[in-house]
C-alpha positions in Angstrom: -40.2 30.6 -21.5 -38.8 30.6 -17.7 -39.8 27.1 -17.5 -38.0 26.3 -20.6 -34.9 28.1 -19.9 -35.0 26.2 -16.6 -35.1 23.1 -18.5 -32.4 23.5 -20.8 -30.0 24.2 -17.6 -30.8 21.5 -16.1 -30.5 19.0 -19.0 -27.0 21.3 -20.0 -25.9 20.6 -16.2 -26.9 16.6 -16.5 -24.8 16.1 -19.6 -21.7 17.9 -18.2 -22.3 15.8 -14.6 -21.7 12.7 -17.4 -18.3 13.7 -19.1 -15.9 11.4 -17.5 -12.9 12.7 -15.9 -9.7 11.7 -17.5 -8.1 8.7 -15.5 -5.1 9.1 -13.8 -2.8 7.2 -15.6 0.8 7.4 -13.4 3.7 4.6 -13.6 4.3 2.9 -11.0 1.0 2.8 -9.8 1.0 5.5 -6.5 -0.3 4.2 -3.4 -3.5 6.1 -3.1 -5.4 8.2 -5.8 -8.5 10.4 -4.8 -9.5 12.4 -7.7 -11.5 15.8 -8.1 -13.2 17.8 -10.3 -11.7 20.4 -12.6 -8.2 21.1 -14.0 -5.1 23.1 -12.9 -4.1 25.2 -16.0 -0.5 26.2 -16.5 -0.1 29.1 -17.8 2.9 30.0 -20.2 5.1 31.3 -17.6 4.5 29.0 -14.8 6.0 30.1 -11.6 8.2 27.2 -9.7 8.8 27.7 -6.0 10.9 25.5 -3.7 11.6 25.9 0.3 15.0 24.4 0.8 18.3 25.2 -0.9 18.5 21.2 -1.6 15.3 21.4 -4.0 16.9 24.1 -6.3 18.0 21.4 -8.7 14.7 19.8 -8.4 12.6 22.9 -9.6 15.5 23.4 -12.4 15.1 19.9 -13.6 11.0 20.8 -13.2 11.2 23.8 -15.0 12.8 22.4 -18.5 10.2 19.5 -18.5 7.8 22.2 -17.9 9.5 23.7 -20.7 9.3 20.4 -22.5 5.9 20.5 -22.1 5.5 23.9 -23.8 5.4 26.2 -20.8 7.7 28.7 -23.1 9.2 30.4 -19.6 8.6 28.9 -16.1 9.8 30.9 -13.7 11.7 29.6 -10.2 11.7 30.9 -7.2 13.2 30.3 -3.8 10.0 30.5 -1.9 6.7 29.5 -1.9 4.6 30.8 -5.1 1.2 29.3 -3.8 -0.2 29.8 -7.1 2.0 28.3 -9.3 3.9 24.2 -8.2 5.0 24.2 -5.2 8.3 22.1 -4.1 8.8 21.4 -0.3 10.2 19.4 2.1 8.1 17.5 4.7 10.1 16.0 7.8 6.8 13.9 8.6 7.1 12.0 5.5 9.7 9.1 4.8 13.0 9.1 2.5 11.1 8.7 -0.8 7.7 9.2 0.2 5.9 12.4 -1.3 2.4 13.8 -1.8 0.9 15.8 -4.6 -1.8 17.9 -4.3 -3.6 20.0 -7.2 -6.1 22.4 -7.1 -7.5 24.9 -9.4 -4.8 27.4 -8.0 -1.9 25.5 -8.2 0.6 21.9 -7.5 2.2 21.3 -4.4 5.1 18.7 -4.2 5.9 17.6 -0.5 8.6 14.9 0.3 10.8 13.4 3.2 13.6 14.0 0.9 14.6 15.8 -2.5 14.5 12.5 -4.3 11.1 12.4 -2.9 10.0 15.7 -4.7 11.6 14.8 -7.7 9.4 11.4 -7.8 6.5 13.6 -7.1 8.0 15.8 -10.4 8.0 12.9 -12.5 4.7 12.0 -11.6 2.9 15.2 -12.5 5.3 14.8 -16.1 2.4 12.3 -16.5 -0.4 14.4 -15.3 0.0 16.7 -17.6 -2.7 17.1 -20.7 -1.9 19.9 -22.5 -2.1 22.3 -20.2 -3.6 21.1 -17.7 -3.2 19.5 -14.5 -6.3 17.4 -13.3 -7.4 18.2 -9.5 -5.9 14.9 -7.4 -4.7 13.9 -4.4 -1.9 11.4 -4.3 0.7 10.0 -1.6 2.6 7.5 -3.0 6.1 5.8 -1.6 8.1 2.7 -3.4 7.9 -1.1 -2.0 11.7 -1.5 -2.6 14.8 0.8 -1.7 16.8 -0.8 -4.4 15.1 -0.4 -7.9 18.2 -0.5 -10.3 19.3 -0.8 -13.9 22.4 -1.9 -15.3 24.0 -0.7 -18.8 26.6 -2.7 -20.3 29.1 -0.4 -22.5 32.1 -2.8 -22.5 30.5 -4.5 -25.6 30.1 -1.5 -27.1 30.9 2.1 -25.7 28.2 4.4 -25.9 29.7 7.6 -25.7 28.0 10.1 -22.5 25.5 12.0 -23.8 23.9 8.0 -24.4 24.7 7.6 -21.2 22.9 10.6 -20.0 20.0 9.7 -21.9 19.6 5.9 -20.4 19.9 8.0 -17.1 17.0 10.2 -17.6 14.8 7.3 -19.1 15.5 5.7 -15.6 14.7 9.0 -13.3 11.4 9.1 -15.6 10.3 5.6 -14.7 11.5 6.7 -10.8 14.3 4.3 -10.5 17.0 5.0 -8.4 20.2 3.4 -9.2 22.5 3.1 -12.0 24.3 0.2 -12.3 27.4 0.9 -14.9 29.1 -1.9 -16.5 32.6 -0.8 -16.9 35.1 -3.4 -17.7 34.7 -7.0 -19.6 36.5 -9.1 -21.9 35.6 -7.0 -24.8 36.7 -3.5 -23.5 37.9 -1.6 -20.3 36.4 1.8 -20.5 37.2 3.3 -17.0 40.6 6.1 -17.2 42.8 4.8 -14.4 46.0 7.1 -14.6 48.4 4.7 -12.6 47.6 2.1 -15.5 47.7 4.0 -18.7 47.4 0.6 -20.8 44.0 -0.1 -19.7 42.9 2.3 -22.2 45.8 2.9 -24.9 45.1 -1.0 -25.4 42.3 -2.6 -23.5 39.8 0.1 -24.6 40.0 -1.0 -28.1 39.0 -4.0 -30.1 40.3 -5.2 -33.3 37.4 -6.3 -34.9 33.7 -7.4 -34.0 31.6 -10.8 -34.3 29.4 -10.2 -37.0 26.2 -12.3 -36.2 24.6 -15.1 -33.3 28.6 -16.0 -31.2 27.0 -19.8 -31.7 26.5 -19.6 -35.3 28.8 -17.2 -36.8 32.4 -16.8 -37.5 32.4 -13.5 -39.8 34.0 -10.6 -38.6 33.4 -6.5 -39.2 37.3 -6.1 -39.6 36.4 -2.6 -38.2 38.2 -1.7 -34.9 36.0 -0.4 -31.8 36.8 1.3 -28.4 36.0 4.4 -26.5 36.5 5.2 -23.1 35.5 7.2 -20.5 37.9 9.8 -18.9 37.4 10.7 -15.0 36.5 14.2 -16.2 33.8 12.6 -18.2 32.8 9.9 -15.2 32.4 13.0 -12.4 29.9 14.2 -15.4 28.1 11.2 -15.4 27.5 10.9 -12.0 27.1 14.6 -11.1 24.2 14.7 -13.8 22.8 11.3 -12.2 23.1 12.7 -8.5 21.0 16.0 -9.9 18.2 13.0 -10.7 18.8 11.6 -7.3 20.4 8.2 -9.1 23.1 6.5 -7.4 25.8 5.5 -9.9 27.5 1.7 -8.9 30.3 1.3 -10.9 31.3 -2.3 -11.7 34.5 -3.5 -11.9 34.7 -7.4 -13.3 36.7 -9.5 -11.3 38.7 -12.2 -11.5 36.9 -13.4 -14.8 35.8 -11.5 -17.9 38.9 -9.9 -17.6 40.4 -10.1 -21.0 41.0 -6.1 -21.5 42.9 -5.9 -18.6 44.8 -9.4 -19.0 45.9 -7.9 -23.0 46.9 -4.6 -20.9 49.0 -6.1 -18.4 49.6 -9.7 -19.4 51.5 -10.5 -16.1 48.0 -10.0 -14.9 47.3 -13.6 -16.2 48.6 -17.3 -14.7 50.2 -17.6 -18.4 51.5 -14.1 -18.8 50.3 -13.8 -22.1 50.0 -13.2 -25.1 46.7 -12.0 -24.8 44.2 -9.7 -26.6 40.9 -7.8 -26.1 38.0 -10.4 -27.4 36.3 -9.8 -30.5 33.5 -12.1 -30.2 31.2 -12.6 -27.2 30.7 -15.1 -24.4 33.9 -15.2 -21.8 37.1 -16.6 -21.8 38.7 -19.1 -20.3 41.7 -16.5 -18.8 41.2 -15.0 -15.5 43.3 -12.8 -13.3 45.8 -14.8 -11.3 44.9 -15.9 -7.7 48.2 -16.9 -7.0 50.1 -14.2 -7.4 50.0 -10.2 -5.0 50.8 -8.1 -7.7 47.2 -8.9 -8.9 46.1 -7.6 -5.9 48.6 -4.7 -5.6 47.2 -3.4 -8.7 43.5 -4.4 -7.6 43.6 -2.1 -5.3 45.3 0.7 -6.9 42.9 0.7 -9.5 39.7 0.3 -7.2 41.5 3.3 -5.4 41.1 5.6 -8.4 37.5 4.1 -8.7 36.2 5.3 -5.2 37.9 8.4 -6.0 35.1 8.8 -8.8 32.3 7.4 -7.5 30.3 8.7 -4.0 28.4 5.4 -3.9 28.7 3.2 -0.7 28.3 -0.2 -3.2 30.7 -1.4 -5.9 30.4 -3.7 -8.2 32.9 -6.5 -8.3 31.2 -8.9 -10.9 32.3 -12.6 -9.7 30.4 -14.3 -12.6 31.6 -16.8 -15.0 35.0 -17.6 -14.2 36.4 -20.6 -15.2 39.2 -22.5 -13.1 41.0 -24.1 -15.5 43.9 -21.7 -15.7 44.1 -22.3 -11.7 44.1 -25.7 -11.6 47.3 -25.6 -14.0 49.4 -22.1 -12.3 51.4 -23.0 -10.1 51.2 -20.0 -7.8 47.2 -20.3 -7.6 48.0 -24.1 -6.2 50.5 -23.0 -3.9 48.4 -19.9 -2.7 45.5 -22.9 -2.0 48.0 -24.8 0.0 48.7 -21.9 2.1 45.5 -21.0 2.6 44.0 -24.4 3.1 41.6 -23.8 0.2 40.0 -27.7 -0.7 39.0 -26.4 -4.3 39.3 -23.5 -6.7 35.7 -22.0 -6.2 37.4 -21.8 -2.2 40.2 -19.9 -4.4 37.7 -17.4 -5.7 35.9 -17.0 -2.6 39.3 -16.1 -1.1 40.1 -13.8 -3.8 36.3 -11.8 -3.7 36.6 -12.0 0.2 39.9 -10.3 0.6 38.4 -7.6 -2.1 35.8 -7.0 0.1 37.8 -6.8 3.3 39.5 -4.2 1.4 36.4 -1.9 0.5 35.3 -2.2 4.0 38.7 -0.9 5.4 37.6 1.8 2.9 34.2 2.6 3.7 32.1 0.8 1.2 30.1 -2.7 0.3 30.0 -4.7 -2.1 28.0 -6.3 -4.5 28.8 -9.5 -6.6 26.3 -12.4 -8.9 25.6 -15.0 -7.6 28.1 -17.3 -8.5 30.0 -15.8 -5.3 27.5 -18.4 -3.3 29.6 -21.7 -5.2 33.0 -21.0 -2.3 31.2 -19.1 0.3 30.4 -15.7 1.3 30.8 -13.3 4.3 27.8 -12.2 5.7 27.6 -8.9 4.4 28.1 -9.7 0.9 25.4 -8.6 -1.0 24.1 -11.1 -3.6 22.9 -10.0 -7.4 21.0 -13.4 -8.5 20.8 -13.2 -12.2 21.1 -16.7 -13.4 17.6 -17.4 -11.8 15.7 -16.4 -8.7 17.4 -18.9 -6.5 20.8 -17.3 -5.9 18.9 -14.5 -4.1 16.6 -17.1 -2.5 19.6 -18.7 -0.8 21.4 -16.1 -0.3 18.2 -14.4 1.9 18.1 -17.6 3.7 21.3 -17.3 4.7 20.8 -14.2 5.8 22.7 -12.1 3.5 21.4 -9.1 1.2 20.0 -9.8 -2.2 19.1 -7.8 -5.5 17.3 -10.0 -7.4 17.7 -9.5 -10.9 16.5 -13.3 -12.6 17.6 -13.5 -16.4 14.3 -14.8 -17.3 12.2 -11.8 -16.3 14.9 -8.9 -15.9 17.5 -9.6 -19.2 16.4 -6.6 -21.5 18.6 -7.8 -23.7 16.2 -11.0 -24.6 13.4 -11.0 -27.1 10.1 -9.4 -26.7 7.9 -11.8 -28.0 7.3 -15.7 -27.7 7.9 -15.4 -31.9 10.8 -12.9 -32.7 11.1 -13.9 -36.1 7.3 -13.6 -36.9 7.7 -10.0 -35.2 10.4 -9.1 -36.7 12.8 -8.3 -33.7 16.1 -7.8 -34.3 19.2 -10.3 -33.9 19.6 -11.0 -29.7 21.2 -13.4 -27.6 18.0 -15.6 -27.4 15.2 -16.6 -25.0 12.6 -14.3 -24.5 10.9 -11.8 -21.7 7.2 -10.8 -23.1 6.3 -7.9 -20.8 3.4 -9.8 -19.1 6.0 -12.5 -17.7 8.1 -10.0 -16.6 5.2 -7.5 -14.9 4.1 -10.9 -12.9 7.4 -11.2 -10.9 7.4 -12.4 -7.6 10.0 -11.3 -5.5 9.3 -13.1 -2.6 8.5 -16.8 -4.1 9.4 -19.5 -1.6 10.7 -16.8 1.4 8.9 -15.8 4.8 8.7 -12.9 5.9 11.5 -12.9 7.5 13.9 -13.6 4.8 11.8 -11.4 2.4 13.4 -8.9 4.4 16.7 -9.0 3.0 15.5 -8.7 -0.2 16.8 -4.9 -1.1 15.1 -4.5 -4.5 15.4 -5.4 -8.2 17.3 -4.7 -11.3 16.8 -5.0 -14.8 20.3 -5.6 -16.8 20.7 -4.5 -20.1 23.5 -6.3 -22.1 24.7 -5.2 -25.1 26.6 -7.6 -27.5 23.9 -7.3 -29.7 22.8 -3.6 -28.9 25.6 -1.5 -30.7 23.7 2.1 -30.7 21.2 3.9 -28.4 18.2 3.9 -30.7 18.5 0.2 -30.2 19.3 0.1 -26.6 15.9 2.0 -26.2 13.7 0.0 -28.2 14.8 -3.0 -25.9 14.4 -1.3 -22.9 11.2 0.1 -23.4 8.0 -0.2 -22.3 9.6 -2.9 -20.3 11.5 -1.0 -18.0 8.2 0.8 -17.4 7.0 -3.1 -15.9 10.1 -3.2 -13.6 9.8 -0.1 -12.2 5.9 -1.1 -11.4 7.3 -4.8 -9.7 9.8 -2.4 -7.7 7.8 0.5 -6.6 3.8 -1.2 -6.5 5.0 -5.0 -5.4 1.6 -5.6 -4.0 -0.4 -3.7 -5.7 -0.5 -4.8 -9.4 -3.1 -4.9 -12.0 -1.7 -6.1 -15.6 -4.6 -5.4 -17.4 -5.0 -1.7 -15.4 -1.0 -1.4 -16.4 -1.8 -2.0 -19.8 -4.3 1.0 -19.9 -2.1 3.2 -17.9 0.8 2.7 -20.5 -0.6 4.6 -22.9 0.1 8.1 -20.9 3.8 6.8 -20.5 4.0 6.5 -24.2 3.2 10.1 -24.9 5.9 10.9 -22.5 8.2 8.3 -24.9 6.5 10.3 -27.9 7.6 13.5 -26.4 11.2 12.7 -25.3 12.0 11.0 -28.7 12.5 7.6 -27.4 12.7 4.7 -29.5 10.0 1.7 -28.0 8.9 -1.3 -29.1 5.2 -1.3 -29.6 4.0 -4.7 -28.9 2.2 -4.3 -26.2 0.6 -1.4 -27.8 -0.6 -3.8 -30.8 -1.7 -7.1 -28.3 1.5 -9.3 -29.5 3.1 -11.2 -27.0 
């Protein structure tokens, strides 16, 4: 009987020795993973602790996805609960380096910084099964400084609970700056109180292109506007600061400029009239070069915009502006005379320079698309390469900063799949970024090491003429964002197949949250 016992526990502790332990499925991939045995179990009121005033928003943002996670009432503390999750600060550890460590007793968070603990937060949101924690060690740090996204809602406004929401989709996926799309031809939706027109006239549309802007000529007939107030941008960017985003505000200069042009018409070489576009791609009417009160009220309205926004970049667009309307105005050719300008992209360099001397005089950089390269550039412009990778490319060579942010792998606004209409996506702008083609980025194609250095990260952009609500918005963005985060954070360290697997944790966390994703990936369509 003893021998048989003896046998039975033995064969009992051989089958148990065989159950796998669940993988540890975390996006971006961390830097080092050493797994244990066992599990962590939270209990239903899960004590939080944190060390430094600065983590109290942290563990607050900790405790309701604990909450989310069905810990009914997790408890925080400003101390150490040792058997509970831990938060706190380790000087020894970089800016956005951290290390998590569970045990059977509990979860300790350490990071150089709060944004650091917070990535550490987000990581455990996908550790989580049930209850349960598994027993792993994991340091982990990003490649990049600079992992962005941008969301456009001067096609269409999205009101700020959206904008909230595209906010914590990025602080899930760890990203770290919030690129927001303010101003275009199709709506200004920034409150400047010095120019009350901007938003009585240039926030609203008439109507709306129904339809492809190649192909169609149908209109809604249904006016559409919205606009933020500064009360309302504070918001926005306190709630992003609380998820250790940075908020860059962009402010579309001297083309796609139509909402401010029907605002203020003496704006414009031809003073008018004008009116806020109704369908999409640009127009052919700039700001004035030529004249200062374009600049006067440049600066009074970028004045009001550092006013709102902490960040030490700003946006100033710089894309797509045509020079026909210079090459006709009068004051634009004599202000090239006086300047001893040989061409009109020489004009626009002169006009984005002397913006730029302006935000240094105030304390801040700025940021522009590459199309800033075709007059010249100072050498502290910093370089956003969207219409392929070789604006940033020259721009590194040159010596100057880049973002690289290549239409063909970072547009979320394109298709999904090499056969939309087989897949049935919905209307887009065209072309197409199939989540494997994006995931196999290279940042650093055709640079040393040397100018790989002055690459400062990547951004995905997410357009909207053909996004007009957040349900959509979300099913374009995701899983892919979930890729560019993974380029940004694990550069060299990427597995597609491995990322594939891994997603599947992620889309329980999408499941969870409510968010609307495209499931291709999920289903092997490309």
């Amino acid at each position: 009987m003893r021998k048989t016992l003896i046998l039975a526990a033995a064969l009992l502790s051989a089958a148990c020795a065989e159950v796998p332990q669940p993988e540890i499925d975390v996006i971006p991939r961390p830097l080092s993973v050493e797994q244990g045995d066992g599990a962590f179990r939270l209990d239903r009121s899960c004590r939080i602790g944190y060390d430094a005033p600065s983590l109290q928003s942290v563990a607050a943002l900790c405790a309701g996805y604990l909450t989310e996670e069905g810990v009914r009432k997790p408890v925080v503390e400003d101390k150490p609960v040792h058997k509970g999750i831990d938060l706190q600060l380790d000087g020894t550890l970089a800016g956005e380096e951290y290390t998590l460590s569970a045990t059977k007793k509990g979860v300790s968070i350490c990071g150089g910084s709060p944004r650091a603990v917070l990535y550490g937060v987000q990581t455990l949101r996908q550790l989580i099964d049930g209850d349960r924690v598994p027993i792993v060690e994991i340091r982990d740090e990003p490649h990049f400084g600079y992992r962005g996204a941008m969301f456009d809602v001067a096609r269409y406004f999205y009101p700020v609970e959206d904008v909230k929401r595209f906010i914590d989709i990025l602080a899930l996926h760890k990203l770290n700056t919030f690129h927001w799309h303010l101003t275009d031809d199709q709506g200004w939706r920034i409150e400047i109180k010095r120019y009350p027109e901007l938003t009585r006239i240039g926030s609203q549309r008439r109507e709306t292109l129904i339809g492809h802007y190649k192909t169609s000529k149908e209109y809604d007939g249904t006016p559409h506007g919205g606009y933020y107030t500064q009360d309302e941008i504070r918001e926005v960017v306190a709630y992003a600061a609380e998820r250790c985003i940075d908020v860059i505000p962009e402010i579309e200069l001297p083309g796609h400029s139509m909402a401010a042009l029907a605002s203020y018409p003496w704006l414009g070489c031809t003073k008018g009239p004008y009116e806020v576009r109704t369908t999409w791609y640009y127009s052919s009417d700039v700001l004035c070069a030529g004249r200062e009160t374009t600049f006067e009220f440049l600066e009074n309205v970028l004045t009001e915009v550092l006013g709102l926004f902490p960040s030490k970049y700003i946006h100033v667009g710089g894309d797509e502006c045509p020079k026909m309307r210079w090459k006709a105005c009068p004051d634009c050719q004599r202000r090239m005379r006086r300047e001893g300008l040989k061409d009109e992209n020489a004009l626009q360099s002169y006009f984005v320079c002397r913006i730029e001397k302006w935000l240094h005089a105030h304390g801040r950089e700025m940021i522009g698309w590459d199309e800033l390269l075709e007059g010249g550039v100072t050498p502290s412009t910093i370089v956003m390469s969207w219409r392929g990778a070789e604006g940033g490319i020259e721009a590194a060579k040159l010596g100057n900063r880049a973002i690289m942010s290549p239409r063909f792998y970072f547009y979320l606004d394109y298709y999904q799949t090499s056969d939309p209409e087989k897949n049935g996506e919905p209307l887009s702008i065209g072309r197409n970024v199939p989540i494997r083609k994006l995931y196999g980025y290279d940042p650093f194609d055709r640079l040393d090491e040397t100018q790989s250095r002055n690459i400062l990260g990547i951004q995905a952009n997410l357009w909207t003429e053909y996004i007009a609500t957040m349900d959509h918005a979300e099913y374009m963005l995701l899983p892919r964002l979930a890729a560019m985060s993974e380029v940004a954070w694990a550069t060299e360290r990427r597995d597609y197949d491995d990322f594939v697997r891994r997603l599947g944790t992620l889309r329980g966390l999408y499941d969870r949250e409510g968010y609307r994703y495209a499931d291709f990936v999920f289903r092997g369509i490309e």
